[in-house]
N, CA, C and O atoms as a GROMACS GRO file, in nm:
protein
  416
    1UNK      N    1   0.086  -0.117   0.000
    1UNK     CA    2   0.000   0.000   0.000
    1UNK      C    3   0.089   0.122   0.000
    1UNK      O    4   0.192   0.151   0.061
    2UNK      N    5   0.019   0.180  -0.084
    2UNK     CA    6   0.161   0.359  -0.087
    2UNK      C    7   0.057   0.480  -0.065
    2UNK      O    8  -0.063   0.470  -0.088
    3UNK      N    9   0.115   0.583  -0.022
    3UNK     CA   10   0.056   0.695  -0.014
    3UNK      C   11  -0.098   0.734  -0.083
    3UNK      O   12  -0.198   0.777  -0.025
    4UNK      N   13  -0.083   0.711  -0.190
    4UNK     CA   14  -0.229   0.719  -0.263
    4UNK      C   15  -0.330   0.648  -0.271
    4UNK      O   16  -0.444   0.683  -0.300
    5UNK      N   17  -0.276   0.514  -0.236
    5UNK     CA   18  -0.389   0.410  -0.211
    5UNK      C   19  -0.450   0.465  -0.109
    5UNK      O   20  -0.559   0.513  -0.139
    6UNK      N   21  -0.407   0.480   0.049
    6UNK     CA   22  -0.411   0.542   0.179
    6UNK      C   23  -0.503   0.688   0.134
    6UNK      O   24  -0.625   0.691   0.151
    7UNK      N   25  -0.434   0.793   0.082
    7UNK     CA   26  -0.518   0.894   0.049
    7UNK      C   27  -0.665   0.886  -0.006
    7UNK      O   28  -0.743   0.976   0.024
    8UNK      N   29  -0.715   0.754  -0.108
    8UNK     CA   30  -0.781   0.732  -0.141
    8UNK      C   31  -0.894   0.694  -0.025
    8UNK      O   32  -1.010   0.733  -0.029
    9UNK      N   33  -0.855   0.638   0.044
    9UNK     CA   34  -0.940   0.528   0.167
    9UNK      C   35  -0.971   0.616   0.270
    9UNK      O   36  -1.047   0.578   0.360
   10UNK      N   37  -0.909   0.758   0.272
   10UNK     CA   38  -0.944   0.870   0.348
   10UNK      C   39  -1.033   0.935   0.296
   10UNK      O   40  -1.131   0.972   0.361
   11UNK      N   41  -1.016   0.964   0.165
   11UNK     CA   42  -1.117   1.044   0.078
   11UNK      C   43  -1.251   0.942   0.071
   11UNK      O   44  -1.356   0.985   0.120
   12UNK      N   45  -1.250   0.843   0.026
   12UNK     CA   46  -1.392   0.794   0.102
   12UNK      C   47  -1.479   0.779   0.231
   12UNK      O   48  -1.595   0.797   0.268
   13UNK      N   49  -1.394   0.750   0.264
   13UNK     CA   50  -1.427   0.799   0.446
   13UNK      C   51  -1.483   0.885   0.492
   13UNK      O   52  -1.570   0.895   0.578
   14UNK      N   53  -1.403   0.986   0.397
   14UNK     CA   54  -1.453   1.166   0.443
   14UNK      C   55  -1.638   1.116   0.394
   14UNK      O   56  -1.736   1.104   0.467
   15UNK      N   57  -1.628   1.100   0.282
   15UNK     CA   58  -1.793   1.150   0.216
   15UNK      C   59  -1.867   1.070   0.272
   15UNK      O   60  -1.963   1.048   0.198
   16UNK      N   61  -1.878   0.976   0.425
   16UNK     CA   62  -1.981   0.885   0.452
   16UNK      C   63  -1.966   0.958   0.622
   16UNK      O   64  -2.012   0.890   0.714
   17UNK      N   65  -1.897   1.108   0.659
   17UNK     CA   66  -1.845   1.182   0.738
   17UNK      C   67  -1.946   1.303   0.746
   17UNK      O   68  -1.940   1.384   0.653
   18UNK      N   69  -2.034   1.324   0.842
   18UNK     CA   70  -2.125   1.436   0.881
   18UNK      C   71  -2.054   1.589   0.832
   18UNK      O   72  -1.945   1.632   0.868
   19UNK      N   73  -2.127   1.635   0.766
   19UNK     CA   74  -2.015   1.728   0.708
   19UNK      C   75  -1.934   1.853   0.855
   19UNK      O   76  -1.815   1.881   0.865
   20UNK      N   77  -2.032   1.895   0.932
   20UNK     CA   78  -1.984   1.969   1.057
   20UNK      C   79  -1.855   1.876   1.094
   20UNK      O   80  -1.751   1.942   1.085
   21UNK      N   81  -1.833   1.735   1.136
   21UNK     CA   82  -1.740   1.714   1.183
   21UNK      C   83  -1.626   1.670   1.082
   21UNK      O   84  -1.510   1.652   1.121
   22UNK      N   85  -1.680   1.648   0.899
   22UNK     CA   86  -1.574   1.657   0.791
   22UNK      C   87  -1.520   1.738   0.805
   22UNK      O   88  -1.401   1.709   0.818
   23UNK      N   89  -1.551   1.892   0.815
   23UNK     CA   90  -1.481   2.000   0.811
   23UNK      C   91  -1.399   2.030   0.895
   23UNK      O   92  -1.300   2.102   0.879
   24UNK      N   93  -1.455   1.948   1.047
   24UNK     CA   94  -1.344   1.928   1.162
   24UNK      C   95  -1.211   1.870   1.130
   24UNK      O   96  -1.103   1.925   1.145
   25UNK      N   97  -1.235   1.744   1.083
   25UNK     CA   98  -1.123   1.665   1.074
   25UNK      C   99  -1.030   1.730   0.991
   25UNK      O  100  -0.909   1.740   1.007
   26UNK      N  101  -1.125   1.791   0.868
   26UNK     CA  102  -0.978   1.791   0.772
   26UNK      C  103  -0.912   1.914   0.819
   26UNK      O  104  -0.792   1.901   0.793
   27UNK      N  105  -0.927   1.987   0.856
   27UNK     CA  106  -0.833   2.074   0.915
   27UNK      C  107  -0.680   2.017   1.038
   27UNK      O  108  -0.583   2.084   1.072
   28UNK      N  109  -0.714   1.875   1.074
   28UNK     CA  110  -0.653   1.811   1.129
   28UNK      C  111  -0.521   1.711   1.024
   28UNK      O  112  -0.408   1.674   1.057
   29UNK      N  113  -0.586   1.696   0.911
   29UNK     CA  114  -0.556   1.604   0.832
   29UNK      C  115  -0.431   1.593   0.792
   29UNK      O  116  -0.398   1.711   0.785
   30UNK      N  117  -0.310   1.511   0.751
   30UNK     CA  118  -0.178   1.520   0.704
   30UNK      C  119  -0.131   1.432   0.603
   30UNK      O  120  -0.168   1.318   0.577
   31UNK      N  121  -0.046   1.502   0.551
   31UNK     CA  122   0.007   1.377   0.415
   31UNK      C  123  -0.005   1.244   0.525
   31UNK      O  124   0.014   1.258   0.645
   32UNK      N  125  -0.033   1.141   0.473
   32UNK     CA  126  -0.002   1.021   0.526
   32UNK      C  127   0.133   0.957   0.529
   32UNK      O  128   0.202   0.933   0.430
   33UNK      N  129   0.159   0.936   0.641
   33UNK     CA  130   0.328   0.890   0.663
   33UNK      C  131   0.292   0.747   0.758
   33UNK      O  132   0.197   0.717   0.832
   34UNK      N  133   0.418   0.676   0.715
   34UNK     CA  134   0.411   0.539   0.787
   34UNK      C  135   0.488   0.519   0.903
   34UNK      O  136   0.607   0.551   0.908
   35UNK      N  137   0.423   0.466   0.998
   35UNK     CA  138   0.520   0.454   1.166
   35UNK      C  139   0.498   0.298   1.178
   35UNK      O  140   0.396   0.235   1.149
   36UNK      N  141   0.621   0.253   1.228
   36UNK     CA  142   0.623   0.073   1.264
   36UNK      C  143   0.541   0.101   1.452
   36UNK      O  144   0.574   0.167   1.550
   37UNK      N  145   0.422   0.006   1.417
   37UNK     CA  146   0.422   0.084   1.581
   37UNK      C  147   0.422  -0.116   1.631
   37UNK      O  148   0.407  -0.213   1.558
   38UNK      N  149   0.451  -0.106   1.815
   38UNK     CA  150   0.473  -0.264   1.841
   38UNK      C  151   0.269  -0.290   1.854
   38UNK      O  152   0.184  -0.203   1.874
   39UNK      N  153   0.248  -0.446   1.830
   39UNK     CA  154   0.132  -0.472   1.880
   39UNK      C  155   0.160  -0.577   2.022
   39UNK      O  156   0.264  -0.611   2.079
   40UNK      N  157   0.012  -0.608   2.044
   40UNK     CA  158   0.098  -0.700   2.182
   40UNK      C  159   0.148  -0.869   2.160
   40UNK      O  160   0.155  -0.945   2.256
   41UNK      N  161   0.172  -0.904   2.049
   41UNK     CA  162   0.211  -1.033   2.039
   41UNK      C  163   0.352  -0.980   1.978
   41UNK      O  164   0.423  -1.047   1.902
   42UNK      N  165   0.370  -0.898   2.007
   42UNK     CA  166   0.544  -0.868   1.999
   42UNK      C  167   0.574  -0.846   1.875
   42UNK      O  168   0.690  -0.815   1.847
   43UNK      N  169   0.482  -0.856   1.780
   43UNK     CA  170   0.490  -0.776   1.598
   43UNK      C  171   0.489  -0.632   1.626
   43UNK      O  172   0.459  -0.566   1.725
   44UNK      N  173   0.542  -0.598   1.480
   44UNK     CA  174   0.537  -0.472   1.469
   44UNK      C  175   0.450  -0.456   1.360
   44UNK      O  176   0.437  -0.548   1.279
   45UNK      N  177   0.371  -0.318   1.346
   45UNK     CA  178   0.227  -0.287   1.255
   45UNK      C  179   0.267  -0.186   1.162
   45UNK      O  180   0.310  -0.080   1.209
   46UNK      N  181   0.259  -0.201   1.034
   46UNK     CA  182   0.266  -0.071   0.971
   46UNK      C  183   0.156   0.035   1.012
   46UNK      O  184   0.043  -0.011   0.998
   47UNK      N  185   0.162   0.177   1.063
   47UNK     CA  186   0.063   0.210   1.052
   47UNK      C  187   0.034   0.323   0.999
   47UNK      O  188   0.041   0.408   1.088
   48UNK      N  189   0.000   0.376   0.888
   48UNK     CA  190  -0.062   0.534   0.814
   48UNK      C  191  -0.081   0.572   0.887
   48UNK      O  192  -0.173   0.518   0.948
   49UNK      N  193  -0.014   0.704   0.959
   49UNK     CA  194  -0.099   0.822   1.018
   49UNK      C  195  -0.163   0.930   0.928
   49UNK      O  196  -0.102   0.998   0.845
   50UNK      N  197  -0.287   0.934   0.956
   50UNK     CA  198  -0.353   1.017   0.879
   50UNK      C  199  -0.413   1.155   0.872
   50UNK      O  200  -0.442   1.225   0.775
   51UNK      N  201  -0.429   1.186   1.076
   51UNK     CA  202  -0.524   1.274   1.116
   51UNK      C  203  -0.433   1.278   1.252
   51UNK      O  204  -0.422   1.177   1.322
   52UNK      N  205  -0.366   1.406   1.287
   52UNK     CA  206  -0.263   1.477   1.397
   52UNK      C  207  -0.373   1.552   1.504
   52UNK      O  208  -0.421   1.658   1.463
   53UNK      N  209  -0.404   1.517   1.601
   53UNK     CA  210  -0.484   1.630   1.725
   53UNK      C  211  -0.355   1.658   1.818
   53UNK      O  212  -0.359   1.615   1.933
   54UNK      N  213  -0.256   1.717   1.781
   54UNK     CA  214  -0.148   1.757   1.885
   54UNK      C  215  -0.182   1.796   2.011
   54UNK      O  216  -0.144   1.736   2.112
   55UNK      N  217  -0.253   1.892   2.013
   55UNK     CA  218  -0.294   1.953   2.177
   55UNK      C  219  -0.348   1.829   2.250
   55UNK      O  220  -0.340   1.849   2.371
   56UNK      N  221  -0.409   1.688   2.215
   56UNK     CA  222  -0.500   1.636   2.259
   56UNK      C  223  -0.340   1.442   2.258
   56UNK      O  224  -0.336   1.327   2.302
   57UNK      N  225  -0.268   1.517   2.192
   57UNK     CA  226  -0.176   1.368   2.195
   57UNK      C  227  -0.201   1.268   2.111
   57UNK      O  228  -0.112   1.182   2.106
   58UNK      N  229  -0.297   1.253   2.041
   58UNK     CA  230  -0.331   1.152   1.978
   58UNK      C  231  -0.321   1.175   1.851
   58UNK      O  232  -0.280   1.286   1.819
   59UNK      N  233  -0.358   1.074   1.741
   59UNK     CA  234  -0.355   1.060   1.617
   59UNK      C  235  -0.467   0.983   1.564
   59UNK      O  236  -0.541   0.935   1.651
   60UNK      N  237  -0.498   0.959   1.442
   60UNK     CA  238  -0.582   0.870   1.362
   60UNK      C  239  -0.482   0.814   1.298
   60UNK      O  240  -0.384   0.882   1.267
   61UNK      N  241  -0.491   0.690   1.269
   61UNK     CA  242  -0.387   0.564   1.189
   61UNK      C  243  -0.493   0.506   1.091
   61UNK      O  244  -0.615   0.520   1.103
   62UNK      N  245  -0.434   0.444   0.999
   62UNK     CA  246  -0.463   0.317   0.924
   62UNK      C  247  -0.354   0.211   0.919
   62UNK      O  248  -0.234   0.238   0.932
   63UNK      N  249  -0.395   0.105   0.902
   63UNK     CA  250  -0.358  -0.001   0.855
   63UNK      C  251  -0.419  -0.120   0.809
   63UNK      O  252  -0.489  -0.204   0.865
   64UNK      N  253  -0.376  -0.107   0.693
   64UNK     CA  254  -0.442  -0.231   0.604
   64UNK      C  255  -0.545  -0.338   0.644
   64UNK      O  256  -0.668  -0.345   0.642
   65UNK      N  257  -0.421  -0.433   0.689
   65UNK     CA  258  -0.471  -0.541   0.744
   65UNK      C  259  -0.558  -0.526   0.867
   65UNK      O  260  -0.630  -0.622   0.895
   66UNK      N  261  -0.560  -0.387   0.967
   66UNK     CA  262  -0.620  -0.366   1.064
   66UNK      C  263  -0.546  -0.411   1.161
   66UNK      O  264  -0.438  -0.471   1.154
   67UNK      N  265  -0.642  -0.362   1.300
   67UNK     CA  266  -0.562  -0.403   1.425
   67UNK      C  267  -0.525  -0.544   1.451
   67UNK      O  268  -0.610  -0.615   1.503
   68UNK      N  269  -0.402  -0.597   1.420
   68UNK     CA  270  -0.373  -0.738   1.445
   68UNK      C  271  -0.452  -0.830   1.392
   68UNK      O  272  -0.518  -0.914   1.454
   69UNK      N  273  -0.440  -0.809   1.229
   69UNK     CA  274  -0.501  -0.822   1.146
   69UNK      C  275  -0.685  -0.881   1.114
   69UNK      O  276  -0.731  -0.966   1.038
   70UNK      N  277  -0.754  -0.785   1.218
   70UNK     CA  278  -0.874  -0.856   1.221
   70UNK      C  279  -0.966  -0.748   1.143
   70UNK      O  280  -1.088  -0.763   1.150
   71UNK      N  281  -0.921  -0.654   1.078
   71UNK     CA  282  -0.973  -0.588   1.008
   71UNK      C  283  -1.037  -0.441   1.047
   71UNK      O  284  -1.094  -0.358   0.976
   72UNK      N  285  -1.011  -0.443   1.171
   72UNK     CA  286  -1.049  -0.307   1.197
   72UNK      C  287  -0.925  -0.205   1.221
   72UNK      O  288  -0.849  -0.177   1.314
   73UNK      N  289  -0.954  -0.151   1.037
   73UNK     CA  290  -0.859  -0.036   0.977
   73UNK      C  291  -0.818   0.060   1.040
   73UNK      O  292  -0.697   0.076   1.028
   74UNK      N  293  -0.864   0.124   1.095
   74UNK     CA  294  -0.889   0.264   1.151
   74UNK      C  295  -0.860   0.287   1.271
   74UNK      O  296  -0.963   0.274   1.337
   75UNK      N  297  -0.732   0.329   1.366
   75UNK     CA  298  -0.722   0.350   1.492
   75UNK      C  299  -0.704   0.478   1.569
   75UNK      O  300  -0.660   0.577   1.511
   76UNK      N  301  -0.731   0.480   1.683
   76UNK     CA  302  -0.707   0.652   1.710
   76UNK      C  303  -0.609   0.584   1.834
   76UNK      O  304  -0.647   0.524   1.934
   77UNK      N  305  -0.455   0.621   1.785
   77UNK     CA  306  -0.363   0.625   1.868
   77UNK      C  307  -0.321   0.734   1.949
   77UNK      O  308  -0.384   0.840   1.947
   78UNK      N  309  -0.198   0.715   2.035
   78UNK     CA  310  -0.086   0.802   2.101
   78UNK      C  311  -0.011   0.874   1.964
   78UNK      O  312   0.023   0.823   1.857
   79UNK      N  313  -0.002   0.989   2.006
   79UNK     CA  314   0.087   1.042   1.918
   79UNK      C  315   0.258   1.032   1.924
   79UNK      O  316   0.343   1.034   1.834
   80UNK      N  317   0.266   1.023   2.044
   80UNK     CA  318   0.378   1.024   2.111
   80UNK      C  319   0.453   0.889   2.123
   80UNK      O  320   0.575   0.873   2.126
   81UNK      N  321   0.334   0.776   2.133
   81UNK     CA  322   0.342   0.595   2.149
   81UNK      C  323   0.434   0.541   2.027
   81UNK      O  324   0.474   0.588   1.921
   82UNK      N  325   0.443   0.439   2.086
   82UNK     CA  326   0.488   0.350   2.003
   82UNK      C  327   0.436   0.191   1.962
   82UNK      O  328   0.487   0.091   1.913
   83UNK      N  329   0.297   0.234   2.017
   83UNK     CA  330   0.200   0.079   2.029
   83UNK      C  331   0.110   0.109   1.923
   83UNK      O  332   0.100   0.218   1.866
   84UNK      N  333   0.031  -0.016   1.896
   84UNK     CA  334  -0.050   0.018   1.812
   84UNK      C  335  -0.181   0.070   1.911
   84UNK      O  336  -0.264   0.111   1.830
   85UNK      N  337  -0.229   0.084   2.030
   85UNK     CA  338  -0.277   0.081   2.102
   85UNK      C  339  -0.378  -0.075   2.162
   85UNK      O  340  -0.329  -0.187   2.151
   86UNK      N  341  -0.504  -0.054   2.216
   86UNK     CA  342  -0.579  -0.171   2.182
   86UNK      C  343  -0.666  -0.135   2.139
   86UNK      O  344  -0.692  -0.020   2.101
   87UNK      N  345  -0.755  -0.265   2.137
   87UNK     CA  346  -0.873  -0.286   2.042
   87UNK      C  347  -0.976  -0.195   2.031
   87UNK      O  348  -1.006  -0.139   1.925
   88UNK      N  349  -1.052  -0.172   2.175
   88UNK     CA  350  -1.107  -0.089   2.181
   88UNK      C  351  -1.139   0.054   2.097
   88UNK      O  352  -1.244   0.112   2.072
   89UNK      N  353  -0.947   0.093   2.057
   89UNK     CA  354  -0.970   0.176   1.975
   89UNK      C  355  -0.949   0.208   1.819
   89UNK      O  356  -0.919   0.317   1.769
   90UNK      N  357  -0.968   0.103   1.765
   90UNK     CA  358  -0.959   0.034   1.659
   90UNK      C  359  -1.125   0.027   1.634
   90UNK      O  360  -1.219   0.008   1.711
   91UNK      N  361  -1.114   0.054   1.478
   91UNK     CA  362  -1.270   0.078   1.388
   91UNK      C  363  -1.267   0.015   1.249
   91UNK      O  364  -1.162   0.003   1.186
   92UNK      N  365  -1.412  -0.035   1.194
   92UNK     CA  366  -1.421  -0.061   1.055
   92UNK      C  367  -1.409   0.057   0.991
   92UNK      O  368  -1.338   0.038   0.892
   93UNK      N  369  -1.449   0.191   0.998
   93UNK     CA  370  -1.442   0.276   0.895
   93UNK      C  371  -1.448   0.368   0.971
   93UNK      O  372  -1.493   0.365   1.085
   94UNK      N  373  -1.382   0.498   0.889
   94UNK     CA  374  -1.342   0.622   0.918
   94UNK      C  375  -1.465   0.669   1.014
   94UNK      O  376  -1.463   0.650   1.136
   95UNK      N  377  -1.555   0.724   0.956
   95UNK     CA  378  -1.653   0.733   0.991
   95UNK      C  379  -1.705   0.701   1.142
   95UNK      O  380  -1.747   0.778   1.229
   96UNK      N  381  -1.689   0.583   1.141
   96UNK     CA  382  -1.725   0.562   1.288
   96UNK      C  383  -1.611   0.610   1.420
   96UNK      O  384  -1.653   0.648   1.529
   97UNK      N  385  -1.452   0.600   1.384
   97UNK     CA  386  -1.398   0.672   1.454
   97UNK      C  387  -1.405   0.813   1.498
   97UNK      O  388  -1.391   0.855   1.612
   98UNK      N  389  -1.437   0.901   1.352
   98UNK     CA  390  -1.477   1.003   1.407
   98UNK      C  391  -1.585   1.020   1.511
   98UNK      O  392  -1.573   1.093   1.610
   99UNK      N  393  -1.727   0.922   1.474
   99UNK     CA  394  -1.807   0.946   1.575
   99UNK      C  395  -1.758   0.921   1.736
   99UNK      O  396  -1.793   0.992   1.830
  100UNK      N  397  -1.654   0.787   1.745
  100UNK     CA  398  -1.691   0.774   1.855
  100UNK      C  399  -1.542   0.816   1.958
  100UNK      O  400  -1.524   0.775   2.073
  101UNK      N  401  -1.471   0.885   1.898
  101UNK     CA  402  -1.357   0.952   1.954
  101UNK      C  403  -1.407   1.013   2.045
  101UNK      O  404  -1.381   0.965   2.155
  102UNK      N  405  -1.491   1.131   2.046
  102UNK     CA  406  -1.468   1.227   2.138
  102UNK      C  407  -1.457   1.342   2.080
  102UNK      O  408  -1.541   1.431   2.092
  103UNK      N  409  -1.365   1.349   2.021
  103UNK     CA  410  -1.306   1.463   1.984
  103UNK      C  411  -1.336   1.555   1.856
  103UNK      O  412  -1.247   1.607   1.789
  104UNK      N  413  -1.472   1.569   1.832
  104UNK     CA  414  -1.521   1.652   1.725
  104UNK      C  415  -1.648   1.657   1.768
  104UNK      O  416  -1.732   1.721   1.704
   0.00000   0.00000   0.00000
């Protein structure tokens, strides 16, 4: 997966995205860059960061295969971490992370 595939899977995301909190996010939004983050069976995860909340520490990720590969793409990590986090915060689609973050 490269940059544009990733850009792509954001740009859909966005349009299934309440537009009040679309307009939130993308002001958050960043080229997508890749971080090895650890999971807890001692792998390491590729993960797209996609979406930076600095004041707040955290990030939005992708990865492909999802959290430890069970398919849920979409994570709202540590910004600062080096985990993939857990499950909990791990999602099928953009969309629903935004809803259920908090933070918009």
């Amino acid at each position: 997966m490269d940059k544009t595939q990733v850009q792509a899977r954001i740009d859909e995301g966005l349009s299934e995205v309440p537009v009040a909190l679309r307009d939130a996010l993308r002001t958050r939004l960043v080229t997508p860059y890749v971080e090895e983050r650890a999971c807890h069976d001692q792998k390491w995860e590729r993960v797209w960061i996609v979406a930076v909340l600095r004041e707040e520490n955290i990030c939005f990720g992708y990865a492909e295969s999802g959290y430890e590969d069970t398919g849920r793409c979409w994570g709202l990590l540590f910004l600062d971490g080096l985990s993939i986090g857990d499950y909990g915060a791990w999602y099928d689609d953009l969309p629903a992370l935004v809803d259920d973050c908090g933070y918009f």
